[in-house]
N, C-alpha and C positions, 0 to 999 in steps of 0.2 A: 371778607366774605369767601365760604370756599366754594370751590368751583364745580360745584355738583348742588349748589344752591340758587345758583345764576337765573337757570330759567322758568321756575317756578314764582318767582315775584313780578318777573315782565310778563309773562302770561295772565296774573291773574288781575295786572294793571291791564289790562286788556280787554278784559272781563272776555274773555272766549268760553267764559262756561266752567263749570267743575271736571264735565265730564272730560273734556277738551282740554284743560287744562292737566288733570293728573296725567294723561297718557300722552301729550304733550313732552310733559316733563319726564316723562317716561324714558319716551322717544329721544331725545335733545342728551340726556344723561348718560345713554345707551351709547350715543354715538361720539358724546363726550369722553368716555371711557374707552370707547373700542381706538380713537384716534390716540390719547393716551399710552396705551398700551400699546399699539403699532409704532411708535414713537421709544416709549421703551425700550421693546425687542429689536430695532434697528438701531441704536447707540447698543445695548448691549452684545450684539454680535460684531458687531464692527470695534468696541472694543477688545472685549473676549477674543474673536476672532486674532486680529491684526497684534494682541498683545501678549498669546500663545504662540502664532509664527512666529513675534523675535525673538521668544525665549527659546524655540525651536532653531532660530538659526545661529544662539549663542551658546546654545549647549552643548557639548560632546554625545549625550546619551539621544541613542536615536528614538527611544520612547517617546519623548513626545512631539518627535516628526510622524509618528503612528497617529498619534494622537488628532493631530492635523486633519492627517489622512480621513481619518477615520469619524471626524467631523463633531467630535467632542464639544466644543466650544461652541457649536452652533445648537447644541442641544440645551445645552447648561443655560444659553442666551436664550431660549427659549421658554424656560421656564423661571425668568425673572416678571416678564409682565403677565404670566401665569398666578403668579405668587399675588401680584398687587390687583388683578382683578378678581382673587379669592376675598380679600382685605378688602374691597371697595362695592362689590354685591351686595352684602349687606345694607349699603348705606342709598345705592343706587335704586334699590328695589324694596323701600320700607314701609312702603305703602301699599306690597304687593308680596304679602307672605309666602303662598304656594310659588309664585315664583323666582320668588328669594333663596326656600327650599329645593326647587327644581335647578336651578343654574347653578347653586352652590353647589352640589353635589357633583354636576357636570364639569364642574370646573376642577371639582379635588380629583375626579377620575381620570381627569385628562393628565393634572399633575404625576397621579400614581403612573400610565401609562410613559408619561416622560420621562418619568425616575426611571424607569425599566430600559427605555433607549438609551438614557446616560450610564446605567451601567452597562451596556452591553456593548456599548462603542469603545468604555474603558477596558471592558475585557476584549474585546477584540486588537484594539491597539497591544493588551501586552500578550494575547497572543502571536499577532505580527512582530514583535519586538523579541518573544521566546525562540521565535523560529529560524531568529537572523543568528542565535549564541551557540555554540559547537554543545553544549552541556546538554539542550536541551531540544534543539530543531530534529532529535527522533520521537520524541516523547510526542504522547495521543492526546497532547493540550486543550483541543475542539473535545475532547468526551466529559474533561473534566468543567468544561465552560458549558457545555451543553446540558451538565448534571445543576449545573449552580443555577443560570437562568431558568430551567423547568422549574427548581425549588422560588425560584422568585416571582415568577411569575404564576404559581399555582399560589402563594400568600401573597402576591398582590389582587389575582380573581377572589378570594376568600376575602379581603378587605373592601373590596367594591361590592361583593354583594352584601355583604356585611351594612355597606353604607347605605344600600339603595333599600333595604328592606329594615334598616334598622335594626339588626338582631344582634345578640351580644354573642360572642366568640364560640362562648361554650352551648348555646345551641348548634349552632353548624357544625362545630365541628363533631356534635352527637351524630348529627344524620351524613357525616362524610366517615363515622364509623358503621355506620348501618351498610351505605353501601360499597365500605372495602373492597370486597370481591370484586365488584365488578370494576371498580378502581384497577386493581389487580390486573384483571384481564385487559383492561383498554390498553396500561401502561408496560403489559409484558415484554416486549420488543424493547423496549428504553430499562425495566430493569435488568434484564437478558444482557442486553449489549454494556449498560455501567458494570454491572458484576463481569462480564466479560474483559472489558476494558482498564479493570483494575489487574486479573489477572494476566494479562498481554504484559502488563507494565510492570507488575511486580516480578513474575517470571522471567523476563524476558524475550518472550517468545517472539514478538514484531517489532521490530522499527517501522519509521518512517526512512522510506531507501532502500530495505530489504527487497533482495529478489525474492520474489513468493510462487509457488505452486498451488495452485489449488482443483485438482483435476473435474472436481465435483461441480464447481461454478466455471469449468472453462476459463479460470484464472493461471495465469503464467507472465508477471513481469515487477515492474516497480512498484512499493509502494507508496503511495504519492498522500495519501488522508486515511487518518483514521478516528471515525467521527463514535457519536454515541450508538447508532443503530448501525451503521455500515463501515465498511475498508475498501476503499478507493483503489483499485490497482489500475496499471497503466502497463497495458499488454505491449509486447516488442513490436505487434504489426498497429499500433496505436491506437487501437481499441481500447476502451476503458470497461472494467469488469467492476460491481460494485455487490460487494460479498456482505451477508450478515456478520456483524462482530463478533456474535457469539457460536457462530462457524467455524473460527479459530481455536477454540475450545472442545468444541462438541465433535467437531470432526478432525481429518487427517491432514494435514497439506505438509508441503514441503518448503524450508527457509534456506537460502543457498548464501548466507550472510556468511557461514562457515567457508564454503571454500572461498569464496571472496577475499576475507582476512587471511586464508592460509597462502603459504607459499605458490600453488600451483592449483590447475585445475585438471581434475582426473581425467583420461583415457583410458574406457573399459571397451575393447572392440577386438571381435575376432575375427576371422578369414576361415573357412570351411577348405578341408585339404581332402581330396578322393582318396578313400583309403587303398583302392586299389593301386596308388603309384608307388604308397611307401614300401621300403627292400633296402637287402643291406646290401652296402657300398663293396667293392671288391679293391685290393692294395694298388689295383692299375686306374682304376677308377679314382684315388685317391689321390695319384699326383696331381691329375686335371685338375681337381678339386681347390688343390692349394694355391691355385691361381689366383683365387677369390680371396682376396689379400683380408679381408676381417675376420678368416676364419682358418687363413693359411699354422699360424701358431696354435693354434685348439688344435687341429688334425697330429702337428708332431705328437703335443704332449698324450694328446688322447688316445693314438695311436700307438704310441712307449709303454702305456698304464697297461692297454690293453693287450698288448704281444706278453710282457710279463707274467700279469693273469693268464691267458692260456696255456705259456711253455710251466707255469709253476705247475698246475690241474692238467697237463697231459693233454690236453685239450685236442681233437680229430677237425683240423680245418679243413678236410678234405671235402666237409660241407658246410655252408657259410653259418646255416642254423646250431651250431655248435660254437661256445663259449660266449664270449662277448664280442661286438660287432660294433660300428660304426651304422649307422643308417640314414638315409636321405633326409627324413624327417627331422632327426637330431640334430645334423647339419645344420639344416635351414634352420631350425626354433635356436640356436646359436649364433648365428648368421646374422636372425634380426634383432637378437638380445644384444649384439657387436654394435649394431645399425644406430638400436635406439640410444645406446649408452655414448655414443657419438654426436648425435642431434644436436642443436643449436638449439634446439625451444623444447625440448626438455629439461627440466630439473633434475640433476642428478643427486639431490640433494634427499630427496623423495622417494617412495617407493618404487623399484623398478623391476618386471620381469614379463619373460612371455614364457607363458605355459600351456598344457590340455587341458581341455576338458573333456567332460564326457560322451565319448563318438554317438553318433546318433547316425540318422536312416540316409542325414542329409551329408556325413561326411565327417574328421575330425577337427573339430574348433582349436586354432589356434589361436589362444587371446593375447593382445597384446596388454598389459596393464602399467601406466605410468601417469605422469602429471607433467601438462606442459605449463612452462617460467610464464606465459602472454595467457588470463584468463579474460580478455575481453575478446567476446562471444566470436566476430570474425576473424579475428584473428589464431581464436582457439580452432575453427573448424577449419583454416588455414593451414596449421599444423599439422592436426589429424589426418588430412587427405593428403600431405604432401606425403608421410612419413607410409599410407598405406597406396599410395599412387608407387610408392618403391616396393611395399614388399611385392603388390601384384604382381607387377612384371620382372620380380626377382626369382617367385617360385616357378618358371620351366628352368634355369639355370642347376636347379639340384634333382631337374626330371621329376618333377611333380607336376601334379594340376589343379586348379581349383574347382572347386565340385560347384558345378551347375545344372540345374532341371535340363534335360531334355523334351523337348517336345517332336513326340511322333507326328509325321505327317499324315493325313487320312488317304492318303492314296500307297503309304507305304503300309496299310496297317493288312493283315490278313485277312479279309471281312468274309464269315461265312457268305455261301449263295443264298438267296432265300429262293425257296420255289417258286414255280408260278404260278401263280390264280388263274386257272383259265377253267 
């Protein structure tokens, strides 16, 4: 006899009634199955479960320690006694059409929604498994897993209502062309960011790990995610800034992966010099000068070049403004071009030089431009201030000064009288 048969003949040896009896047997078969099926799904996770850990701890590939993680097997054990209370509805509930038809149905949708957690656990495992491989841990893995699950999940709601209303494919999917558009609009942000997220990838333009700039979002640090609608940055004061994907596209930012990979990272910075100090040097002036051992050799040779030029051109030194000259200025922009090509945390390998720029109201700039060997961040601004903590207090040495605001005092200033009111 099987066992979904059992308490409909001791009931109705009973005689408790027809009424009493079917719902009875109802009841008794309900919870015959439901115990069944609990029984099930506990041997099959404890199998599943405990017979995935040891493949997981015999295996080399850590995929399906993800897997683990990620609780695959508990899924999958789930929809074993799913599957056998789909199969046994029928049989439980025959006497009870509408609600043979209502539980059946409930049952396949639970199924379909469980299909959708078992794959999402599997992709999630080899997400976490892509991210541990050097090939592949920059790559925007979450946009491509985020495009697949939307597609699965919008043909799994199309097959539930499909089931609940009974409609065949090609009706619905008439009136999921009628309203397109607004399809469109709901999912713009997800197609925006997938089309986005294709061209990050294809291009190149983001990693995962990239420093990023993004002045518009107040973005400036690591990139840490890059999902289907957003990119995850992780700012240096550890703030996290979270940008639209299709941001990177549409707008400007800046990727600092470049100087990272390269040899050095740049020094663009200049010092403002009072134009009123620079003058040229005079021959008595010039031996002091040579004291200054990084620039004592420059002064001979430059000083040779330059006596020649004048005695060749006749040249009237009787004023300094006549022929070629040596000047304070020149000196020092030589001095620190000595300085820098000397440095320890410079690359000399790299572009190197200090030069003008264009004098302005505030004085003339003299920039230094080179690339220091240490591009991580404190130890670059370590470098930077060591090398301009020297030129500072190098420029009174060539009788110079560096150009700073003044500010007048209000009691030193001229102040007209006003009259008096009286």
């Amino acid at each position: 006899m099987k066992v979904f048969d059992i308490a409909e003949p001791l009931l109705k040896k009973i005689d408790f009634g027809a009424n009493f009896t079917l719902y009875g047997n109802l009841f008794i078969n309900l919870l015959i199955l439901m115990l069944i099926a609990y029984a099930i799904d506990y041997i099959a996770k404890k199998v599943l479960i405990i017979g995935l850990a040891v493949v997981a701890t015999y295996t080399k590939s850590t995929f399906d320690d993800f897997l683990v993680a990620n609780k695959t097997a508990k899924y999958i054990a789930h929809l074993v006694p799913l599957y056998y209370i789909s199969k046994k509805i029928p049989i439980v509930l025959d006497d009870f059409v509408y609600w043979e038809n209502l539980f059946g149905k409930s049952v396949k949708i639970f199924i379909i929604v469980l299909s959708l957690f078992i794959v999402r656990s599997v992709f999630h495992s080899l997400k976490d498994y892509l991210k541990t491989q050097p090939k592949y841990n920059d790559k925007p893995i979450d946009s491509y897993i985020q495009v697949i699950m939307i597609v699965l999940w919008i043909y799994s709601l199309i097959s539930i209502v499909l089931l609940l209303l009974d409609t065949k494919k090609g009706v619905l999917l008439t009136a999921f062309g009628s309203i397109s558009a607004l399809i469109i609009l709901v999912f713009r942000d997800t197609i925006l960011g997938f089309v986005a997220s294709i061209q990050v990838t294809v291009n190149d333009m983001v990693r995962i790990g990239d420093w990023i700039t993004v002045d518009k979002f107040g973005a400036d640090g690591e990139v840490e995610e890059i999902n289907l609608a957003t990119v995850k940055v992780r700012n240096f004061d550890n703030t996290t800034s979270t940008i639209p994907t299709y941001s990177l596209i549409s707008d400007s930012f800046r990727n600092w992966r470049g100087m990272i990979n390269s040899d050095g990272r740049r020094i663009k910075r200049h010092v403002l010099i009072k134009g009123a100090t620079v003058r040229f040097i005079t021959n008595e002036e010039l031996e002091s000068f040579k004291r200054i051992q990084f620039v004592a050799s420059y002064i001979e040779k430059r000083k040779a070049d330059i006596d020649k030029f004048n005695i060749a051109n006749n040249i009237d030194k009787s004023l300094n403004v006549n022929g070629r000259n040596i000047t304070n200025l020149g000196l020092f922009r030589k001095y620190v071009q000595k300085y820098i090509e000397t440095h320890p945390g410079i690359n000399k390998d790299m572009q190197l030089m200090v030069r003008h720029l264009q004098p302005t109201e505030k004085g003339i700039p003299l920039e230094i431009y080179c690339f220091s060997k240490d591009k991580k961040w404190e130890n670059y601004e370590y470098i930077m201030a060591d090398i301009f903590d020297h030129i500072i207090a190098s420029i009174p040495y060539f009788d110079l000064e560096l150009f700073e605001v003044q500010h007048v005092k209000a009691d030193k200033l001229n102040l007209l009288s006003l009259p008096d009111l009286e």
